[in-house]
C-alpha positions as CSV (number, residue, x, y, z in Angstrom):
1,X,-55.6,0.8,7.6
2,X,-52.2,2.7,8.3
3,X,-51.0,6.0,7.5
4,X,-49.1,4.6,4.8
5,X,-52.1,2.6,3.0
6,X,-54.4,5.0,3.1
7,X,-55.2,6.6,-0.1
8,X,-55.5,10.6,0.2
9,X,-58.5,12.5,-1.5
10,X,-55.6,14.3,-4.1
11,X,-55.3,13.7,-7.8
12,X,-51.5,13.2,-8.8
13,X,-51.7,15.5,-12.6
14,X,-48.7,14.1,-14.8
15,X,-47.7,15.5,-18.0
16,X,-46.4,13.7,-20.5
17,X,-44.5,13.1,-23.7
18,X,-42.3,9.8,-24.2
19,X,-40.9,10.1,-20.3
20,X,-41.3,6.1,-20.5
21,X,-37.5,6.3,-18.6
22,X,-38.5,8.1,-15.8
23,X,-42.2,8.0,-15.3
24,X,-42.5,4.8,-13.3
25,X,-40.8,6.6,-10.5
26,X,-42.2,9.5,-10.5
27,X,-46.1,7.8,-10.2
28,X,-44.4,5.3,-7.7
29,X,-43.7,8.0,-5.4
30,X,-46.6,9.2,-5.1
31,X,-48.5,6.0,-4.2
32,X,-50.8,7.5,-1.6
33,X,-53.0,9.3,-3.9
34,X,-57.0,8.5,-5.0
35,X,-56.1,9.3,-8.5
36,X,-53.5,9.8,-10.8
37,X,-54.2,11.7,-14.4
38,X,-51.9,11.7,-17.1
39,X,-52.6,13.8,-20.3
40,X,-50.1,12.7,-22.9
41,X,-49.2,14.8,-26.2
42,X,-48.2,12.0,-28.8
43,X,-45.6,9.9,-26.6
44,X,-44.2,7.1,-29.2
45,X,-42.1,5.1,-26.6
46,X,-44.1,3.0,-23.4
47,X,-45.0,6.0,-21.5
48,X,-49.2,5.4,-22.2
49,X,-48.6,2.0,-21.1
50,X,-46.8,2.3,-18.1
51,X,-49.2,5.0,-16.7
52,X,-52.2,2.0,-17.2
53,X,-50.2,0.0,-15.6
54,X,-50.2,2.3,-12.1
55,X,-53.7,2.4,-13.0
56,X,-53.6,6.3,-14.6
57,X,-56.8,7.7,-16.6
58,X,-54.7,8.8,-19.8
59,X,-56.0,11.7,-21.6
60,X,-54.3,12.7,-25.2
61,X,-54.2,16.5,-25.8
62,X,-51.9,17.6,-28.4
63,X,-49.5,20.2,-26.8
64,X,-50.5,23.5,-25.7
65,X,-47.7,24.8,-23.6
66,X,-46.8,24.1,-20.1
67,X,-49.5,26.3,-18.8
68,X,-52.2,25.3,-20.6
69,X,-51.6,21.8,-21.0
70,X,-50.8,21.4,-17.0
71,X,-54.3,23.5,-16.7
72,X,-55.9,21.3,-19.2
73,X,-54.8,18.3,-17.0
74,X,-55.8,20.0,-13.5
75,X,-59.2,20.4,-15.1
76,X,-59.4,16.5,-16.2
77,X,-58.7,15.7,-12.4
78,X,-61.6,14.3,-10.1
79,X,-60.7,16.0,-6.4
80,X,-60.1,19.2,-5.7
81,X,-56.8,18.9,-4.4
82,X,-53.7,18.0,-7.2
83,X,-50.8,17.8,-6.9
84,X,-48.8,18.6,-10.2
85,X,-45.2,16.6,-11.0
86,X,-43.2,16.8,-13.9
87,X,-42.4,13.0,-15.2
88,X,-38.9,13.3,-14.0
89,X,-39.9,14.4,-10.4
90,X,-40.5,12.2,-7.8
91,X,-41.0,12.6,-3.8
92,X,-38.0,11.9,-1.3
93,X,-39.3,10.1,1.3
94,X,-39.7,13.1,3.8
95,X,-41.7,15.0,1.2
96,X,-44.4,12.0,1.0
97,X,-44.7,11.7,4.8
98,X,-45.0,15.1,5.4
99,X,-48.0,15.1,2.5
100,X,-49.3,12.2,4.3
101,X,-49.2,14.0,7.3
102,X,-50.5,17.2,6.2
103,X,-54.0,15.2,5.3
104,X,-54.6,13.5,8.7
105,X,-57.2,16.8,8.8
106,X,-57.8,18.8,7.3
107,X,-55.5,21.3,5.3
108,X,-55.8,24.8,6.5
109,X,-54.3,26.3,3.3
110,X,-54.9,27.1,-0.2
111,X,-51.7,25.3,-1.1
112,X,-48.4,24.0,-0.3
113,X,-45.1,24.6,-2.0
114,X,-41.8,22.4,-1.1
115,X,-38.2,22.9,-2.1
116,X,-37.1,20.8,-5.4
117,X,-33.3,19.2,-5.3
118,X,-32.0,19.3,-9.1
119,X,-29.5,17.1,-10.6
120,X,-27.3,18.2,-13.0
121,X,-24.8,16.5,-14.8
122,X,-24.6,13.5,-12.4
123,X,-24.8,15.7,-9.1
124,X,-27.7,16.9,-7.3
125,X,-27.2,20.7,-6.7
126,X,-27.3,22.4,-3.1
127,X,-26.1,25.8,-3.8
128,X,-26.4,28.4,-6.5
129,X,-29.7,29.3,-8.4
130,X,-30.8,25.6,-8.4
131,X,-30.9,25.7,-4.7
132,X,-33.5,25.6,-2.7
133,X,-35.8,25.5,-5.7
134,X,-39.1,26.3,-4.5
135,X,-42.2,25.0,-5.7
136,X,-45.8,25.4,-5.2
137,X,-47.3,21.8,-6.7
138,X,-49.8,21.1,-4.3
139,X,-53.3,23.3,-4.2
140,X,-56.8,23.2,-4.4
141,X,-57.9,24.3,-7.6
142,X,-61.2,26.0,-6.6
143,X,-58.7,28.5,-5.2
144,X,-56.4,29.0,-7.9
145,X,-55.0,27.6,-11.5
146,X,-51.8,27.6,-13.9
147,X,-51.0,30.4,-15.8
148,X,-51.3,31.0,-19.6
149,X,-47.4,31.0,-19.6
150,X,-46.1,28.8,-22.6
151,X,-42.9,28.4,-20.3
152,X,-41.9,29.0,-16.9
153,X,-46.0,28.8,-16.0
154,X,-46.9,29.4,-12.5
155,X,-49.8,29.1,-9.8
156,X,-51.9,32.2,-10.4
157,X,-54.7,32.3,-6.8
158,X,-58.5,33.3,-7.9
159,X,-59.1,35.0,-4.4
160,X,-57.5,36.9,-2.1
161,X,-57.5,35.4,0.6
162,X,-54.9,32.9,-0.9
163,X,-52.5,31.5,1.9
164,X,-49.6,29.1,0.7
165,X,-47.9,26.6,3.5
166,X,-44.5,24.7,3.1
167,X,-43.7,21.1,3.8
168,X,-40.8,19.9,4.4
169,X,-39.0,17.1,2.6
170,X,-37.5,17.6,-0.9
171,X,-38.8,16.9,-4.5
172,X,-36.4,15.4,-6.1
173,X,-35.5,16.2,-10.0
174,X,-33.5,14.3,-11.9
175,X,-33.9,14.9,-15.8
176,X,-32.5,12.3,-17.8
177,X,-31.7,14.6,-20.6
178,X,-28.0,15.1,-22.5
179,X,-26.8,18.4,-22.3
180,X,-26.9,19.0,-25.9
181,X,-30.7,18.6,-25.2
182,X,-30.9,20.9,-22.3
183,X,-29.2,24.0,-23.9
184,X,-31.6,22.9,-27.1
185,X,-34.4,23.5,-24.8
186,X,-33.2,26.5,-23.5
187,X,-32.7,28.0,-26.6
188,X,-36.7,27.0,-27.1
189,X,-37.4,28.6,-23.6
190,X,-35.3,32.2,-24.2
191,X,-37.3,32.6,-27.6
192,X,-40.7,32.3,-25.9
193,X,-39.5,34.2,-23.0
194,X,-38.6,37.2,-25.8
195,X,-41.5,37.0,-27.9
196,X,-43.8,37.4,-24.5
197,X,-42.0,40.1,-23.1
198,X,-42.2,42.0,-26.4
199,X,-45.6,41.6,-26.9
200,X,-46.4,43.0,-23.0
201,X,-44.3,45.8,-24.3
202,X,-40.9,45.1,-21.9
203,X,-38.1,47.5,-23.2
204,X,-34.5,46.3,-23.1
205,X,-30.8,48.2,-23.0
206,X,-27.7,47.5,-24.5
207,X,-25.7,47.8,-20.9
208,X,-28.5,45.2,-19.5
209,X,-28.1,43.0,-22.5
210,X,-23.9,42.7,-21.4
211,X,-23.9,43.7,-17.5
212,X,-27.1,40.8,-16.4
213,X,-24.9,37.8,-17.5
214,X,-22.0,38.7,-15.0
215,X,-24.7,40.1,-12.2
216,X,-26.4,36.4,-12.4
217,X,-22.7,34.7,-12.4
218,X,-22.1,36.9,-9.2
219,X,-24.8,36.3,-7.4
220,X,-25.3,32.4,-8.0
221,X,-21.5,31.2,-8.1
222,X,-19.8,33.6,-5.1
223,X,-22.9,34.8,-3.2
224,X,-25.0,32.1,-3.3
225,X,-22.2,29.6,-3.0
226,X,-22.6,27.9,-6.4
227,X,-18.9,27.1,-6.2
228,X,-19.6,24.5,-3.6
229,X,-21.0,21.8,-6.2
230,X,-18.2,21.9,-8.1
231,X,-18.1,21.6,-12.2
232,X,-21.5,20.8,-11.9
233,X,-22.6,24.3,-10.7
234,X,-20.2,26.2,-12.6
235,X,-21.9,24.6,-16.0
236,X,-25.3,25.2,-14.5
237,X,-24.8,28.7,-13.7
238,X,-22.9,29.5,-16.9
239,X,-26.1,28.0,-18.7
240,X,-28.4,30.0,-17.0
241,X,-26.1,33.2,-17.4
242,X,-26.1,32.6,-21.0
243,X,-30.0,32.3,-21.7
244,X,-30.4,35.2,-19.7
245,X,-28.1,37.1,-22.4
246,X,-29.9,35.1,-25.3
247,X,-33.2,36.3,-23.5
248,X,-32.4,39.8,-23.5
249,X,-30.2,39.7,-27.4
250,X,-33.3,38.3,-28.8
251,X,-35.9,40.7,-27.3
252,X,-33.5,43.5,-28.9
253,X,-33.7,42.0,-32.4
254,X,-37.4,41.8,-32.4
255,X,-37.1,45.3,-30.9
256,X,-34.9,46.4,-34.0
257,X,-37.2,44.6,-36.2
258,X,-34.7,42.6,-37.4
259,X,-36.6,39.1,-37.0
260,X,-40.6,38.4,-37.1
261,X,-41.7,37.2,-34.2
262,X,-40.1,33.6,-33.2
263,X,-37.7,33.5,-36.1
264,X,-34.8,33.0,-34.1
């Protein structure tokens, strides 16, 4: 058996709600693993179907947030090692071999994180703040877990002895979504971002609800070069500079107790 038949002793975890346009290439990239675990929250389009048909164990689990949902799905996995994709990810081909690679041994670390290439309206992005993207997708979850984050969840590590390696190769994202639907979502993402941060007590200023927009805009467009991909960054990083206004405006209202909590 080759390198590139061999099945490795990971479970690809898959989140999923009616991602029926963009799963099959996600689970196709990823065709060296053991097992691949879906857990689905009420997808009404062929996205159960096509994860049978790459041979996935679908799980149904009504939605919980993207921590605790992509924990939930960790915990329905069979090996140790996962490796967690959203359904519009997939591997480039130097990111699989370098997986591949990475498993002729043994792994020596805790877990592995990658750069992630994002495509924005029609152009995938290498400057600005969705460049290099770095993720940690790859661990083994006696070591550590996902976060109880409703958004923006990350790896949390259960010892201290946690060491985190990179591979090289790029995971590629390429969201199908409109842009009406992206700025709906961020709109989504800013509320829950407030309502967290007011409940761990975070305070917030006037000056650093109107100076952190133009600070972000600095940094991403001139000094990180966002320029460079054209209309596409600009939009990106005039999104981004606006949900980090909305962040902070709506953290002041539920500090002025002008809204209840996420009635925004």
């Amino acid at each position: 058996m080759t390198l590139a038949e061999r099945k490795l002793p990971i479970s690809l975890v898959v989140i999923t709600k009616n991602e029926a346009s963009c799963l099959a290439k996600c689970l196709e990239s990823a065709n060296f693993v053991s097992e691949i675990v879906v857990v689905d929250s009420g997808s009404t389009d062929e996205t159960v179907k096509i994860a049978e048909r790459f041979g996935a164990k679908v799980f149904h689990q009504d939605w919980l947030g993207f921590g605790p949902q992509k924990q939930f799905a960790v915990n329905c996995a069979s090996y140790d090692w996962v490796l967690c994709l959203d359904a519009d990810e997939y591997l480039s081909p130097k990111l699989k071999a370098s997986l591949q690679d990475l498993f002729r041994g043994e792994p020596t670390d805790c877990a592995y994180q990658f750069p992630r290439c994002n495509k924005f309206l029609g152009r995938f992005l290498r400057h600005g703040e969705g460049y290099p993207d770095w993720c940690l997708r790859l661990f083994n979850r006696q070591y550590a877990q996902w976060s109880d984050d409703l958004v923006h969840e990350k790896i949390i590590p259960n010892t201290d002895d946690f060491k985190v390696g990179v591979l090289r190769g790029y995971l590629m994202h390429e969201s199908g979504e409109s842009l009406y639907k992206y700025i709906e979502k961020q709109n989504t993402y800013t509320s829950l971002q407030a309502n967290r941060m007011f409940s761990q007590g975070v305070r917030v200023t006037s000056l650093k609800i109107i100076l952190s927009p133009f600070v972000r805009f600095l940094k991403y467009y001139f000094l990180k070069f966002g320029f460079l991909d054209g209309m596409s960054g600009f939009v990106h990083i005039s999104i981004g500079c606006f949900t980090v206004f909305l962040k902070y405006a709506k953290l002041k209202c539920l500090l002025l107790g002008s809204h209840h909590k996420g009635d925004f």
